[in-house]
N, C-alpha and C positions, 0 to 999 in steps of 0.2 A: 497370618499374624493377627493380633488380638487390633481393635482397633476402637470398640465403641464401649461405652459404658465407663461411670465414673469412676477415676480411683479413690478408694477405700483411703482415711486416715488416720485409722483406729492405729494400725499397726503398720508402721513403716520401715521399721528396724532391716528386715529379711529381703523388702523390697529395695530399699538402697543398696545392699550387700548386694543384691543382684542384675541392677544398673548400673553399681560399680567395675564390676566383671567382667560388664557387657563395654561398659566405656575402655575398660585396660583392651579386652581384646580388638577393641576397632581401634584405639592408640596404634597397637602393634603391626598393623598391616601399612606396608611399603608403598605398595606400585612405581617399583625401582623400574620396570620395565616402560621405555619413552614409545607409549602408546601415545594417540592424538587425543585421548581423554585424560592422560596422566593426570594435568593440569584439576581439572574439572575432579577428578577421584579424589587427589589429596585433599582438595579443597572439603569435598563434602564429609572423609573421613573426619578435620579436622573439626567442621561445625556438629559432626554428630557427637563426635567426645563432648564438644565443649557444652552442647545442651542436655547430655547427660552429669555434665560436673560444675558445670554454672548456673544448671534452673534446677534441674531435678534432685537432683543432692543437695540445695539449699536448702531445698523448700521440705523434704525430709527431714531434713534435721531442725526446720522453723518453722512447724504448719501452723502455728498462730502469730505469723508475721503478715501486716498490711498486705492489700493486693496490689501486685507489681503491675501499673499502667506507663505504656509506652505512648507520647504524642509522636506522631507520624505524618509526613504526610511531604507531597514534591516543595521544591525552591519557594519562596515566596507566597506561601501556604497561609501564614500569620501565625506560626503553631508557637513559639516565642512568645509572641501576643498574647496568645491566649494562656499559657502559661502562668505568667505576670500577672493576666489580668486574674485567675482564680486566686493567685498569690495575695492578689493589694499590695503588690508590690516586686520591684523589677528582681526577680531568681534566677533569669535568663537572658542575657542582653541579646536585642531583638539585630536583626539586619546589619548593617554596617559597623554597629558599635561593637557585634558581638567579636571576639579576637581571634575565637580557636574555632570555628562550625566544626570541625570535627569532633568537638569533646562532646558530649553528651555531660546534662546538667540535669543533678538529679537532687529532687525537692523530696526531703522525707524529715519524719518528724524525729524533736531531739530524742525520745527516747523507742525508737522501732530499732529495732537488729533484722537482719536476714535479709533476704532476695528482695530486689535484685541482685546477682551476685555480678560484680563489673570491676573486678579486683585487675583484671587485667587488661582493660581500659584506662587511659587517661580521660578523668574525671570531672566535675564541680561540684563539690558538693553544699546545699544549700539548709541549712536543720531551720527547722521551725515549729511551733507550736498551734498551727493552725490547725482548727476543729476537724478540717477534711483528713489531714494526714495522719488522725489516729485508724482509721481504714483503707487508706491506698498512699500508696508512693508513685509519686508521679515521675515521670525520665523525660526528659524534650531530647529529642534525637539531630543526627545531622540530617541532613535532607536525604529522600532517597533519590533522587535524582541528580546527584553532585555531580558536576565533572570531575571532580576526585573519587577514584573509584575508592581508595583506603576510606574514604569519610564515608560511603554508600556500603561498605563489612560494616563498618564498626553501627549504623545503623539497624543492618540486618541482625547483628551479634544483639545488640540491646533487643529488637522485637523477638528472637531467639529464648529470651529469659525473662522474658515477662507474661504475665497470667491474663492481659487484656491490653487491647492496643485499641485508643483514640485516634481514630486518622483524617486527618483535618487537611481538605479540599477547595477549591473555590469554581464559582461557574466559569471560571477560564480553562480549571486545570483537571478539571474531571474526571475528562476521560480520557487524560496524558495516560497509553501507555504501558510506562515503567511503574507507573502508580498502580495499575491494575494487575501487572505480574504480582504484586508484592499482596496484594488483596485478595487473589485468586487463592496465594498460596496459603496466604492464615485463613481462610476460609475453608481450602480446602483441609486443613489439619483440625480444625476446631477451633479455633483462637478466638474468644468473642471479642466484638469490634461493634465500638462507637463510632458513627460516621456525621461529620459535623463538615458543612457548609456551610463555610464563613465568606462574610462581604457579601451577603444575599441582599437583593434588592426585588419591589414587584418587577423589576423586568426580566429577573431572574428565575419564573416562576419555571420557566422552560426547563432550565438546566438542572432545577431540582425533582422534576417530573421527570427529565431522560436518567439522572441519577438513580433514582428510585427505581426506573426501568433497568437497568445496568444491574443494580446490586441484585435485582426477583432473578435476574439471569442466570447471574453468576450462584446463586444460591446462597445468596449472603443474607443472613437478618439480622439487621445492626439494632444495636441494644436503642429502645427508646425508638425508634424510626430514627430517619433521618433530622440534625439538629440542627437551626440555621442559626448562624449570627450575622447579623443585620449591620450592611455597609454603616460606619458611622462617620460623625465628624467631632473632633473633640473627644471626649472621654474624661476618665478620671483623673488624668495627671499622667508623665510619664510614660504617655503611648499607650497608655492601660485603657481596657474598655469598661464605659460604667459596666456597675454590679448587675444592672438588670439585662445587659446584651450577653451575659453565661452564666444565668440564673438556669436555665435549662438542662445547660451541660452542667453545673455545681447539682443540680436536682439526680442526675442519672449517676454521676460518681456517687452521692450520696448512697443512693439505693446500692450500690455496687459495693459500697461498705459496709452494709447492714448485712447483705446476702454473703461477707465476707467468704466465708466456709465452701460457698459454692462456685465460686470463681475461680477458687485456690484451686480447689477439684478438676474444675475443666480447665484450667490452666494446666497443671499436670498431664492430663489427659491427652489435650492438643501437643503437649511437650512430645510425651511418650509415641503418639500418634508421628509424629515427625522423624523421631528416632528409629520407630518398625518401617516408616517407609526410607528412609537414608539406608539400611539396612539392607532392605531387598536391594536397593540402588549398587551396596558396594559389594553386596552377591553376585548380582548381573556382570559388575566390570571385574570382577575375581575369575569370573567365565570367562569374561573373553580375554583377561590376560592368559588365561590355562588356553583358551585356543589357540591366539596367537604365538604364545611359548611352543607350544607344537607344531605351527606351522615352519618357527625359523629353524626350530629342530631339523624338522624334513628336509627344510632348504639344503642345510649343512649336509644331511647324509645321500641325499641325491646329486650335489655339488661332488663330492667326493664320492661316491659308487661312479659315477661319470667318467671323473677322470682317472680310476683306477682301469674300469671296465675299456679303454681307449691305452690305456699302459697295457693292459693284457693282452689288448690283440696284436698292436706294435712287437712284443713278447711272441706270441703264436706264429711271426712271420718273420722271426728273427729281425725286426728292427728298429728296438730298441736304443742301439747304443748309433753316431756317427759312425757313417763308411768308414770317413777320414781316420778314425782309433781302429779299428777292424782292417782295413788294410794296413796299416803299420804295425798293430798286431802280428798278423798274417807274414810280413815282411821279415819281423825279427825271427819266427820261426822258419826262416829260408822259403818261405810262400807255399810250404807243405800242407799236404791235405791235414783238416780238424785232427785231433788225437781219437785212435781208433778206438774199438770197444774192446780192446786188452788195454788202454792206458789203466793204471791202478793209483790213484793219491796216494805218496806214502803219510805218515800220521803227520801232523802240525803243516803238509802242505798245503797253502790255500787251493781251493777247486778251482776259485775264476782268477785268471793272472791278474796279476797288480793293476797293469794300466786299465784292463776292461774292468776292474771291480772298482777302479776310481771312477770311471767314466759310468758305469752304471749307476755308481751313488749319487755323482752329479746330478745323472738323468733323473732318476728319481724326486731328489730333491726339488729339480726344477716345476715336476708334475704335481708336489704336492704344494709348493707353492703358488703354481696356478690354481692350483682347487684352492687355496684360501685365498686368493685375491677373487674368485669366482663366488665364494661366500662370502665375500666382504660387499663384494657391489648387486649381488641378490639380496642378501641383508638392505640395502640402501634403498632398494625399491621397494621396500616391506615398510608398513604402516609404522609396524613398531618397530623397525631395524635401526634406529639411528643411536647412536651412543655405543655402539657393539661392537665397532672395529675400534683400532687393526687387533686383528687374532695373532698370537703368537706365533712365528715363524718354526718349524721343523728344521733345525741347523742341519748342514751337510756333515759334521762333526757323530751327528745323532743318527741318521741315516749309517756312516758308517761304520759304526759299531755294532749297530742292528744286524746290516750286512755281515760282519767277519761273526758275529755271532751264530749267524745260519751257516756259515762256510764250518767253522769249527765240532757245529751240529752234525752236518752232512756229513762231514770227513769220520766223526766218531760212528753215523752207522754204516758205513763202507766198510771199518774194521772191522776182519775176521769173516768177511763175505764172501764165497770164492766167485759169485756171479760179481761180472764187471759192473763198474758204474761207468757214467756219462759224467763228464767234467760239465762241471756247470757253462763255461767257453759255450759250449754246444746250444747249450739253450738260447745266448746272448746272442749270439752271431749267424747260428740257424747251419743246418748241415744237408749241403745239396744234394747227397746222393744217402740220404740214409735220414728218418722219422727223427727226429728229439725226443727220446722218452716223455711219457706225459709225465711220471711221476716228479720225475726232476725238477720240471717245468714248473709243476702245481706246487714242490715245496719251495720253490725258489718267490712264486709269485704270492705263497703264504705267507711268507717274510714280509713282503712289501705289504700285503691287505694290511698286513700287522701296524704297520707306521701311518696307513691311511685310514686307519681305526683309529689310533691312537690321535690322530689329531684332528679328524671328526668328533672324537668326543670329547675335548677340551675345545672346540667349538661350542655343541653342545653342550657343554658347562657354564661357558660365558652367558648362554640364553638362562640357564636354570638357574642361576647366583642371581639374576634380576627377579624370579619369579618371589609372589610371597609362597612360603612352605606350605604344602597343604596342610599341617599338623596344627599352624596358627586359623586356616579355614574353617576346621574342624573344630578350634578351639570358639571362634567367630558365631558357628551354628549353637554349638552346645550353650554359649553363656547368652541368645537370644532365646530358643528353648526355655532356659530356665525364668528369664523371666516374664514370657508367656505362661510358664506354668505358676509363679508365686504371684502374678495377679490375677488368674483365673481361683484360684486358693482363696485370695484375700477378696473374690468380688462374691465367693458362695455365702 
């Protein structure tokens, strides 16, 4: 997938048409199947739409709107502080006063439109006419290290749609971490990043040297080097810090707004960059729900060949049905030998007597209900099995219908045969002095395969009703294609 080089904003028209595409088709994918990643899938289907429909489609439709900067940075950071203090004045109530830390509070000027787009955020919004905000919109975020995991999304969702993140550290909190997942990963997408070391002091000379060591690592090169603000006492009123302790950081935002156009650009970039790798991500777990899907399949039809293939041989050795219904059988016919091979069915006689075609449905029955409690608790030991039971029962009702169906079958090719048939009886109960036809055998036991198909594959269906379709996969690949191919167009 495409990954470097700026996007183009000559023409954007064609390109949102095909981000949009791309967002509906990663909308549409499920992961209804309770894999041990589900959690983690939905999650990142969800952030890929929304950084396809809340940064990239904004900024299409406003590429001469400020640049979107996010303050970032762990707990007790000062990024409030510093907020207010570019302000001259409190836009974000700092620590204890502030009411909602989850809101994110966003400083933009009265007359900017466009991105950020945080429409589905709970918000503050702050207008003002300050000189800076005719080139960037600033966002103070919630912390990302909250014990509130909802306040540390709705963090990540604001650094998600913005075109530059300020991430503001102190020499305690450096090298927390959760700070450096978050760092590693806009670094790794492109996302340029201010990095500002606030509450520096000379004895702090260390932490801003390991810092700077930290960031060559990681492959970060924060705009401006590294910024410090210098521990203070006092300030300008209000917790705010004199003008001269982010005269530095006002200096690098400045420059950030002159070079408007090219911020936008790799803002986009880093967007898109995010989006092809989210992409490959829910390709990868699209694979292994298709393997998994196929594994519980198997389960299901080797559960069931099992316990057919254990019915068949019970069957091969006549003992399928209880002694107990076989000798009482046996009894009512005055304890006479099986019926020879001149007995003849006449038409609409059933082949197997009453009591033994009840008792064989039962049996039956009972088999194929072991084979689905047998699928049910191999399912349970499957990664992805849980949510999947109970499978629907094969009634004995169902079963004998199935049954008088093959009897009515038989009887109709028996008519007009003059070679004798074998009463099905023979098959059931087995005949000691004389073979059981196979053929009897084999259509008697095709009957049965028949009902243990049939609810293997409404097992089997229950797996496949959780799968996403491959036709939305296919739709998945096509609408990324395309728009590899309309920014390799728009970058000639």
């Amino acid at each position: 997938m495409r990954q470097s080089g700026l996007v183009p904003l000559s023409n954007t028209s064609g390109l949102r048409a095909a981000f949009d595409a791309l967002a509906d088709a990663v909308a549409a994918l499920r992961f209804d199947l309770a894999s041990p990643s589900r959690a983690d899938d939905r999650e990142l289907r969800d952030r890929v739409t929304q950084i396809i429909r809340r940064h990239l489609r904004p900024r299409f439709l406003s590429p001469e709107a400020p640049v979107a900067v996010a303050v970032a940075g762990p707990t007790g950071s000062g990024k409030s502080t510093i907020v207010n203090s570019l302000a001259g004045r409190v836009v974000s109530p700092a620590g204890v006063l502030r009411p909602t830390t989850g809101r994110p509070v966003v400083w933009r000027h009265h007359h900017s439109l466009g991105p950020p787009d945080l429409d589905d955020l709970e918000i503050d919004v702050q207008l003002d006419d300050h000189p800076l905000l005719r080139g960037v919109t600033i966002v103070d975020t919630p912390d990302l290290d909250s014990q509130v995991r909802s306040h540390r999304r709705i963090a990540e969702a604001v650094l998600d749609r913005v075109d530059l993140v300020v991430f503001v550290t102190t020499p305690h909190r450096y090298a927390d971490a959760e700070s450096w997942s978050v760092l590693d990963a806009l670094g790794g997408r492109g996302t340029p990043i201010v990095v500002v070391l606030n509450r520096a002091t000379r004895r702090t000379q260390g932490a801003r040297i390991d810092l700077a060591r930290l960031l060559d690592r990681a492959g970060i090169v924060p705009l401006g080097g590294v910024v410090e603000i210098q521990e203070h006492r006092g300030g300008g009123g209000d917790g705010l810090l004199a003008r001269g302790f982010v005269r530095r950081l006002v200096s690098v935002l400045e420059e950030v707004a002159v070079a408007r156009g090219e911020f936008v650009e790799r803002g986009i970039e880093a967007a898109s960059s995010q989006v092809f790798s989210g992409t490959r991500r829910l390709l990868t777990a699209l694979e292994r729900q298709r393997a998994a899907v196929e594994e519980l399949v198997s389960i299901a039809a080797k559960v069931h060949d099992s316990h057919l293939e254990e019915l068949a041989t019970s069957l091969e050795h006549g003992e399928l049905l209880r002694s107990d219904v076989v000798e009482r059988w046996l009894r009512s016919r005055g304890g006479g030998p099986l019926p020879g091979p001149g007995f003849r069915a006449r038409v609409g006689q059933p082949r197997v007597p009453e009591e033994l075609r009840d008792e064989l449905a039962r049996e039956v029955t009972a088999r194929l209900d072991a084979a689905r409690r047998a699928t049910e608790a191999a399912w349970a030991l499957h990664p992805s099995g849980s949510g999947l039971a109970p499978l629907a029962r094969t009634t004995l009702d169902e079963v004998r219908r199935t049954l008088a169906d093959r009897d009515v079958r038989s009887v109709g090719r028996g008519r007009g045969h003059r070679s004798p048939r074998r009463p099905a009886a023979d098959v059931l109960v087995g005949d000691p002095e004389r073979t059981t036809p196979d053929g009897e055998r084999a259509r008697l036991l095709e009957t049965i395969a028949e009902l243990f198909d049939r609810q293997r594959d409404a097992a089997a269906a229950v797996v496949l009703a959780r799968r996403d379709p491959v036709q939305r996969i296919v739709e998945l690949q096509h609408a990324i294609s395309a728009v590899e191919a309309r920014l390799d167009d728009d970058s000639r």
